[in-house]
N, C-alpha and C positions, 0 to 999 in steps of 0.2 A: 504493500500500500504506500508506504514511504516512497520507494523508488519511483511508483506513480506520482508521484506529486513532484516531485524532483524534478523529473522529467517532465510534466507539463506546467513549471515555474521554466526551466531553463526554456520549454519550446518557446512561452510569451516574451522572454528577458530577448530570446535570439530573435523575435520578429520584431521586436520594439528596436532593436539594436538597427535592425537592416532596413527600416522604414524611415530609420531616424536617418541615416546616411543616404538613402535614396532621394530622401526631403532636401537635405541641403548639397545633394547632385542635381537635383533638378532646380534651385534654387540657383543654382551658380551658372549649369546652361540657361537659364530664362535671363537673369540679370549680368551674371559677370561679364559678358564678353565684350569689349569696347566697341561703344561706338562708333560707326560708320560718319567719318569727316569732310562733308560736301567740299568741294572744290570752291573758290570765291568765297571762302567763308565770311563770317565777321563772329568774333569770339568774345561774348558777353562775359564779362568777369562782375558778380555783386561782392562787392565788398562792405563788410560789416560787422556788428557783433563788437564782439572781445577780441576780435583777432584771434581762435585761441593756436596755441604754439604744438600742440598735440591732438591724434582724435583718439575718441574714447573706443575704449577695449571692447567692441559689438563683433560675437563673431558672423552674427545670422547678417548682421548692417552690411561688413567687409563681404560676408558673399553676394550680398544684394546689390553691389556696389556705393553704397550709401558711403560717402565722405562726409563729415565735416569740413568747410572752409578754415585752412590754415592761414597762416602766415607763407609757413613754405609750400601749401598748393599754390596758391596766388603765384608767388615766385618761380617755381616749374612751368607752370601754365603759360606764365610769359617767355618764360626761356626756349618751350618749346615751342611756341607761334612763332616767335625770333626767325625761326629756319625750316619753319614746316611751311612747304608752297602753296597750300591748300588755305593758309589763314591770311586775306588778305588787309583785314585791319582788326583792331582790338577797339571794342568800346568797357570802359569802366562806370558799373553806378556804384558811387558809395549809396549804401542802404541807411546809416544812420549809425555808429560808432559807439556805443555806451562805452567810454571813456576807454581803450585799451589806450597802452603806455605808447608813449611820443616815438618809441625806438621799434615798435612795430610797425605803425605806420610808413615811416621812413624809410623801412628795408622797402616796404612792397612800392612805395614809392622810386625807390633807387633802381626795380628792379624793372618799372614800367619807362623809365628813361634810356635804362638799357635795351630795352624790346625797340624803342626809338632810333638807336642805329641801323635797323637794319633796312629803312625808308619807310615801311610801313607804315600807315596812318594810324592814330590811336586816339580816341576821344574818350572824353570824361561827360557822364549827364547825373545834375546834382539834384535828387528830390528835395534834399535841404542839405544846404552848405554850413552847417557850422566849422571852426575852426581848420579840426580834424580832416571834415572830407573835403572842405574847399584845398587845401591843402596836398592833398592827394592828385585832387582833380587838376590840380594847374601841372604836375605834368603830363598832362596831356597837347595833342596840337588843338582842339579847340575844346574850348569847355560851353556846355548848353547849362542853363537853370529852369527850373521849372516854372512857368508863370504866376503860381500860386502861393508862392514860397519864397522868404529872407533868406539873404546871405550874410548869417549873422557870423560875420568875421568880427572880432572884437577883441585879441591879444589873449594873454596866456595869464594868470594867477596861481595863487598858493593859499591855501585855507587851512589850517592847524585847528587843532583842538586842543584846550587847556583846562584840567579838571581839578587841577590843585584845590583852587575854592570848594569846587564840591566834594571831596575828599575831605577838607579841615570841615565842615560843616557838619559829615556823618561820623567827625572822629575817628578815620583811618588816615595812615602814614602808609605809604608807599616803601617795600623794604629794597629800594633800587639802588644800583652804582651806576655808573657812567668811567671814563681812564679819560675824557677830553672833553676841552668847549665844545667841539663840532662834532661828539656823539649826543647827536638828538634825539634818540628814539626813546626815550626814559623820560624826554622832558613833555610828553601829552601828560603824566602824574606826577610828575615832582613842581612845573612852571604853572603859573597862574596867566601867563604872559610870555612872548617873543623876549630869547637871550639875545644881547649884544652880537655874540656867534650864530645864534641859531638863525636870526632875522638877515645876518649878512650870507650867510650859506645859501639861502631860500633865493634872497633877493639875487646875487652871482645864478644860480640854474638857470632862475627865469630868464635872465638875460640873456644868457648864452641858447637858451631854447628860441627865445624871441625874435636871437639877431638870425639863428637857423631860418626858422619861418618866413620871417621876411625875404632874407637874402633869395633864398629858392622862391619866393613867389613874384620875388622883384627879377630874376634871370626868366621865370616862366613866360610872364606876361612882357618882358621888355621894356620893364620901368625902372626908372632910381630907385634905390631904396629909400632913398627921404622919401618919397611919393610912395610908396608903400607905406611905410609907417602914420604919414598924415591919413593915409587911406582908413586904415586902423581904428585911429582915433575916431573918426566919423565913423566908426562903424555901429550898430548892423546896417543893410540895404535894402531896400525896396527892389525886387526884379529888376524894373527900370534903367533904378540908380545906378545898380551892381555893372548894366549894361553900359551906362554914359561912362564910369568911373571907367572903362577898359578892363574889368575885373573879370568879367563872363565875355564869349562870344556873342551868345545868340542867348534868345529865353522861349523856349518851346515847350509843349507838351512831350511827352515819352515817345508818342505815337510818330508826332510830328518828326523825330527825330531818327528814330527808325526807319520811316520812309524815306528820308533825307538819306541815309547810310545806303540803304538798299540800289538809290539809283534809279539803273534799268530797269529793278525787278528781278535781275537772273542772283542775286547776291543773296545768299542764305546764312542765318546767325545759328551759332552754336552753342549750347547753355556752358559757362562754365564747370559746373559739376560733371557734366557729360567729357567734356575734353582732359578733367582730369585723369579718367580713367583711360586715356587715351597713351599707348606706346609714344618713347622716343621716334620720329621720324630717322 
């Protein structure tokens, strides 16, 4: 009677095993296979998010081809349109940024200037330009804005938190150390307020982040940097505005713009995530 039983646990254990592995064989020939890359392409890259720097551990995703947007997909993707004769321009939308760090940015940025050498057109279209994606967007050869939508360029800040006060109020003492003026990361609970060091440290990044930004936005668009930075100060822009200032090219709808790209008609776009999964040329 055991031995029955045994034997019809392991037949279930061995049909569960073989259905499970047939599921994510069929799972990998319906999705895995890269897609097929129209000739004349145009290669939609949305850019957004966190940027994040890694994709998460899915193994059912990985066979289904599901990526997450990286940092370094963005950067491949460019690398390989650069030389694949089938992509004949790159358009970029920032989608909308919730705050990734200044240094991600500026890689996928460095790496759409590099897709730039190889003649290729490449355009930027902004649903909303805050800092971030305006930023992004200038290198491109021409940048669109949305007609509905500010290009709230407005310079860069630093915002601290100091909780000493609230601390001495519920009668806690923070049991922290620090070895220098400019280790700051102790002083959100020990300061009530910006140190001497702390404010000068803050204040040196911003500026050197600041002088970045401009500088690349003043080579993008073919202005002084003094004219950037006045640009700045008046900022955010009305669509319009953004237009008179030489800050945007054009201000279109998505739609508009798209047919703009297309032309003839015979030009076909390629979603970003789909090209990801796309071989080295």
């Amino acid at each position: 009677m055991a031995k029955r039983r045994f034997a019809v646990l392991f037949t279930v254990l061995g049909l569960a095993v073989f259905l499970s592995m047939a599921g994510f064989a069929l799972l990998y020939i319906a999705f895995g296979r890269a897609p097929n890359v129209p000739s004349d392409a145009t290669l939609v890259l949305r850019v957004g998010g966190d940027l994040a720097e890694m994709v998460p551990a899915d193994v059912v995703g990985y066979l289904r081809g599901d990526r997450t947007p990286t940092v370094r997909s963005f950067v491949e993707s460019l690398r390989k349109a650069k030389v694949d004769s089938r992509i004949r321009a790159v358009l970029v939308k920032p989608t909308g940024f919730s705050s990734p760090y200044w240094g991600k940015v500026q890689e996928v940025r460095d790496a759409m200037l590099d897709f730039k050498k190889s003649g290729k057109p490449l355009y930027a279209y902004l649903e909303y330009g805050g800092d971030r994606e305006y930023y992004l967007a200038t290198a491109a050869d021409k940048v669109y804005l949305m007609p509905s939508t500010s290009l709230d360029l407005v310079g860069v800040a630093t915002y601290e938190l100091f909780l000493k006060g609230t601390l001495d109020k519920m009668g806690a003492a923070p049991d922290l150390h620090r070895i220098g003026d400019y280790k700051t990361a102790v002083n959100t609970f020990t300061q009530s307020g910006y140190t001497a060091a702390h404010k000068e440290m803050d204040e040196a990044l911003n500026r050197d982040l600041f002088n970045q930004i401009v500088g690349g936005i003043a080579a993008a668009r073919k202005k002084d940097e003094a004219e950037i930075r006045q640009l700045i100060d008046q900022g955010p822009f009305l669509p319009e505005e953004a237009l008179r200032a030489g800050l945007v090219d054009d201000v279109q709808y998505e739609d508009q713009v798209d047919s703009k790209l297309k032309g003839d008609g015979d030009s076909r776009q390629i979603d970003g995530d789909d090209y990801a999964r796309v071989s080295d040329t």
